[in-house]
C-alpha positions in Angstrom: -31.5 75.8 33.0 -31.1 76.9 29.3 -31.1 80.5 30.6 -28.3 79.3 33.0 -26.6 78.0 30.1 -26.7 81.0 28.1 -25.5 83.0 30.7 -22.7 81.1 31.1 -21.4 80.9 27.9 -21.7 85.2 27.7 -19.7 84.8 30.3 -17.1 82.1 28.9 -16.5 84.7 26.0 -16.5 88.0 27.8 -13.9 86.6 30.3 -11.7 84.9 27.7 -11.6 88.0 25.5 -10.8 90.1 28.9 -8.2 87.7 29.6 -6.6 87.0 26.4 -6.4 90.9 25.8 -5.1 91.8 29.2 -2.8 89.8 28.9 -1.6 90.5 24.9 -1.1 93.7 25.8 1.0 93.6 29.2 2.9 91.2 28.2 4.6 93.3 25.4 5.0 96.1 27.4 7.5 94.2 30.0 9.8 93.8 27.9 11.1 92.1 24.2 10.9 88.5 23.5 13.4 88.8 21.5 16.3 89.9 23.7 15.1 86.6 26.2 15.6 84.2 23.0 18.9 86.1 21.6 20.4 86.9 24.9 22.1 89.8 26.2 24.5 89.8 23.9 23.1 89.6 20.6 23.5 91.8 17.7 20.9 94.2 16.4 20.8 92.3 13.0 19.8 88.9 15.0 17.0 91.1 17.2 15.7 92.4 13.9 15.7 89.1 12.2 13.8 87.1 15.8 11.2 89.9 15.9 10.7 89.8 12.0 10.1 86.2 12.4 8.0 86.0 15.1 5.8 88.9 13.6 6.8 91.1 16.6 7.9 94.4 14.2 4.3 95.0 12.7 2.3 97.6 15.0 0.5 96.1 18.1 -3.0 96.4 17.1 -2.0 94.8 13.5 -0.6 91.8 15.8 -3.8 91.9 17.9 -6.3 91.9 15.5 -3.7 89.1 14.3 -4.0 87.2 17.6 -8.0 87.6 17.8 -8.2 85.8 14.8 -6.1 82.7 16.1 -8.0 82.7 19.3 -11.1 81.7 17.3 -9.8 79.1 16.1 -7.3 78.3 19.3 -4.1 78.7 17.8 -1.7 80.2 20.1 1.5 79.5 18.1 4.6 78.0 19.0 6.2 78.7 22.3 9.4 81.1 21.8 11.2 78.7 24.6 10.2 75.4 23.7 9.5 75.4 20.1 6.6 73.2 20.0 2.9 74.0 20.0 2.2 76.7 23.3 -1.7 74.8 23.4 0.4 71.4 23.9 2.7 72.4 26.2 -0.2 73.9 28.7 -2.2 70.8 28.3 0.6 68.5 29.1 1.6 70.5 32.7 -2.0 70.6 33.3 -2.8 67.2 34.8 0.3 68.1 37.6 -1.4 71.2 38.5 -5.0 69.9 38.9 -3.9 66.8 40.6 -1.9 69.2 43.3 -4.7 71.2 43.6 -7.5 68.3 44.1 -5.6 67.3 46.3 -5.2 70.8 48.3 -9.4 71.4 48.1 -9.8 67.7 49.8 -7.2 68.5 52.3 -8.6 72.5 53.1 -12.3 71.1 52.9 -11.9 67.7 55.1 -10.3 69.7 57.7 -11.6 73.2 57.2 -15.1 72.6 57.6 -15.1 69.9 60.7 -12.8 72.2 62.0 -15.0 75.5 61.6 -18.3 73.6 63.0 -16.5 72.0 66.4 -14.8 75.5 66.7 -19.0 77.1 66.6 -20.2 74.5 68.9 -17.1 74.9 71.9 -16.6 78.3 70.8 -16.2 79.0 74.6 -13.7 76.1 75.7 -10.3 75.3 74.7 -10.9 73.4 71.4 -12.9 77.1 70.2 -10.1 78.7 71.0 -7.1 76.3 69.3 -9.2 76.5 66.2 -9.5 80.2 66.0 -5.6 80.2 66.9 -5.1 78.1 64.1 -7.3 79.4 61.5 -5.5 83.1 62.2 -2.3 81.0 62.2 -3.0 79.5 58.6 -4.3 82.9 57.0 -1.0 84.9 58.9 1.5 82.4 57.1 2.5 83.2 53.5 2.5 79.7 50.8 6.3 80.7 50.5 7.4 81.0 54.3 5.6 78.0 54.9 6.5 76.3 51.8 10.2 76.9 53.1 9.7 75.9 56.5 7.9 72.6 55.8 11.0 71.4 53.6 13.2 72.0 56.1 11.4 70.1 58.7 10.4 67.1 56.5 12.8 67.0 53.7 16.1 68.3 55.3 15.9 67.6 58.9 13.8 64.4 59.3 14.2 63.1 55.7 10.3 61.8 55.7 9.8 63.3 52.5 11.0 64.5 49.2 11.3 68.6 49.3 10.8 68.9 45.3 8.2 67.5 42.9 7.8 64.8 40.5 9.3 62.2 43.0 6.1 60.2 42.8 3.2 59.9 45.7 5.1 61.4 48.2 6.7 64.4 46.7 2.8 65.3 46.3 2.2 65.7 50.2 4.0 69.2 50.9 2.9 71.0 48.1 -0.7 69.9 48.5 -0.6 70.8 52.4 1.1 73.9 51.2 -1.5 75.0 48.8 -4.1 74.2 50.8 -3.3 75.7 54.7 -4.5 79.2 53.4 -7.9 77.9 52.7 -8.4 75.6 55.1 -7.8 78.3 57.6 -10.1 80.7 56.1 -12.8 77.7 55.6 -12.4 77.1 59.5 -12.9 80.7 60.2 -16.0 81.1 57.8 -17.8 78.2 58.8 -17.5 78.6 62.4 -19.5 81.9 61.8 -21.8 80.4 59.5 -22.4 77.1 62.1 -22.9 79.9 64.7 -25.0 82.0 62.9 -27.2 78.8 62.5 -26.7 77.7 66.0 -28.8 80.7 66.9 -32.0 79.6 64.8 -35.2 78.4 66.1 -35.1 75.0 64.3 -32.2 74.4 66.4 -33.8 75.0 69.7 -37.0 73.1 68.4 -34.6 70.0 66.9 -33.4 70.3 70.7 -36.9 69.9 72.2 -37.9 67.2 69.9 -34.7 65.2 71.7 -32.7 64.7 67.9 -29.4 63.9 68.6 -26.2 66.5 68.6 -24.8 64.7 65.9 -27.9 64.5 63.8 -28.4 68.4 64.7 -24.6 69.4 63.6 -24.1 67.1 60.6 -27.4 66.4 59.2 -29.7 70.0 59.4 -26.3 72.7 60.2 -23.8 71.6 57.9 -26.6 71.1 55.0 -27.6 74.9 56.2 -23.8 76.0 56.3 -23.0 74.4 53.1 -25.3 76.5 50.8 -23.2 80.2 51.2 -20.2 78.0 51.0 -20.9 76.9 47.7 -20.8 79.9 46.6 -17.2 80.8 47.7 -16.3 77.9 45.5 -15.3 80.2 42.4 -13.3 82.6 44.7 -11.6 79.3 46.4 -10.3 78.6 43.0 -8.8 81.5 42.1 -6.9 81.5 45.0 -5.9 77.8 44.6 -4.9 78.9 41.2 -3.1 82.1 42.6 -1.1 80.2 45.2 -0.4 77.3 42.8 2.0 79.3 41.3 4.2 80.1 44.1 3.8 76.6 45.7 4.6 74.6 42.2 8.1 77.3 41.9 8.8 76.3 45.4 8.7 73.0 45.0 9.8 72.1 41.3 6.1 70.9 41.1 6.2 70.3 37.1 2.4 71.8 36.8 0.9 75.1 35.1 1.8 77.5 37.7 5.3 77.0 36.9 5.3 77.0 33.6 3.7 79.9 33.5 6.3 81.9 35.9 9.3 80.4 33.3 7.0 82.0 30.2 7.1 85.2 32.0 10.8 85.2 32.6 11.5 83.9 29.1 8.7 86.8 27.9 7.4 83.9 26.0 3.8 85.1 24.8 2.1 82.3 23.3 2.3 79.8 26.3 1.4 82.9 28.6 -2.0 83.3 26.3 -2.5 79.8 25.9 -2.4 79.0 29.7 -4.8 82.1 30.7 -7.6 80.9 27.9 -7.0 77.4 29.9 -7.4 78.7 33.3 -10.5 81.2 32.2 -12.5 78.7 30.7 -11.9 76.1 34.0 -12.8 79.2 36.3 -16.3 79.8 34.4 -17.0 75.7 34.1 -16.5 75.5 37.8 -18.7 78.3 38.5 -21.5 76.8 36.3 -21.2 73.5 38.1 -21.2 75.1 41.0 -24.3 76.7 40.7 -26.0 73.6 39.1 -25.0 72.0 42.7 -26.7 75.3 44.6 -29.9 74.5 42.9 -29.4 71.0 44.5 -28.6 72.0 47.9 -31.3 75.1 48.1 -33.9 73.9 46.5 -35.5 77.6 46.5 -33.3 78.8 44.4 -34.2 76.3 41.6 -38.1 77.3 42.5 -36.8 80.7 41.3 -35.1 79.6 38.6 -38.4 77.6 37.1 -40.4 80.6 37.6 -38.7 82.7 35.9 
């Protein structure tokens, strides 16, 4: 465990400093802050004076060396568009954004995986066949398209819901589903090949002979079997979550993370870009720690391992 640990917090720091940096330095090369703030039709003498006072005219690796320091200490600045602190700002949309995309694991997990094991066992009748449709369906759709399409069905034809965010309870519903149709779709598909991968073992026949039930074989020795490789896809789930969250939160005015991060890339506003990457890197490597603390739990092999080593 403490080796775990240690491991894991190399990790927090390499990917942070990756992330940070990556970002420092692509962000000033699309384009000048300045210009965003001033507008289009400012005056050299007022683009001088913005970059002077936001430090932009010193050489880049002064203002990096500049920016590492803060990072040690998590000062990000204040946000070019808001004025107020960039940490605050990304801490304040963040509840929005992990409450949409809770929401969007239950809804790709609860249906995903029931889906993917009933697809494995009637892989040869019609309910095999609607699931595989489906799950190529979900995966063939982009978040946008079907973003687009879902509002016009709910909100504008049938009224049933509210097509933009921060409406309450309901305006939750067609992001969420959204968000979530990708990877519940690419669940269904992986854990119909996992379930029949499994359905193939011997302890499957021999559960068979021993007269267990179908339910006790799927649900009780498969789906424990089938859940161990999908625990690892856990940290790759994310980053897609987080991926699509941005273009689900612009299309539906979902006040989270993901869109304030597409406005601080319009508005070329640096700190809130850097702040909400350090955010985002330090939940992906937290996520993938817990998630291997729950491996260890579900294989218990691999925690074996682990003590001998």
């Amino acid at each position: 465990m403490a080796k775990l640990l240690r491991q894991r917090l190399l990790q927090l720091v390499l990917v942070i400093l990756g992330l940070s940096s990556l970002v420092f330095f692509l962000v000033r090369i699309s384009g000048d802050p300045a210009s965003a703030i001033a507008g289009a039709d400012a005056d050299p003498e007022t683009l001088a004076a913005i970059r002077s006072n936001l430090g932009l005219n010193e050489p880049v690796l002064v203002q990096y060396v500049r920016f590492l320091g803060d990072l040690l200490v998590l000062d990000f600045g204040d946000s070019y568009q808001y004025r107020s602190d960039a940490m605050a700002l990304v801490l304040d949309r963040f509840p929005a954004s992990a409450l949409l995309t809770l929401l969007a694991m239950l809804i790709a997990v609860g249906l995903g995986v029931p889906a993917g094991v009933l697809g494995a066992v009637h892989r040869d009748g019609l309910l095999g066949r609607a699931v595989n449709g489906l799950a190529i369906l979900g995966q063939s759709v982009p978040n946008f398209v079907l973003g687009l399409v879902l509002i016009m069905i709910f909100a504008v034809s049938l009224g049933w819901l509210p097509s933009f965010g921060g409406e309450g309870v309901m305006s939750l519903i067609l992001p969420a589903v959204t968000l979530a149709a990708f990877i519940c779709a690419r669940q269904m598909r992986l854990v119909q090949a996992y379930t029949l991968e499994e359905l193939s073992k011997g302890y499957v026949r021999t559960a068979n002979s021993l007269g267990y039930s179908t339910r006790r074989i799927r649900y009780r020795h498969i789906l424990r079997n089938v859940s161990v490789p999908m625990l690892s896809l856990v940290g790759l789930e994310l980053g897609q979550f987080i991926a699509g969250s941005v273009v689900v939160e612009s299309v539906f005015s979902w006040p989270g993370l993901g869109r304030l991060m597409v406005e601080s890339v319009t508005a070329r506003d640096y700190p809130v870009l850097q702040a909400g990457v350090f955010v985002i890197g330090v939940l992906v490597v937290l996520i993938n720690f817990i998630v291997d603390l729950l491996y260890q739990v579900v294989d218990p092999r691999l925690k074996a391992q682990l003590v001998t080593r």
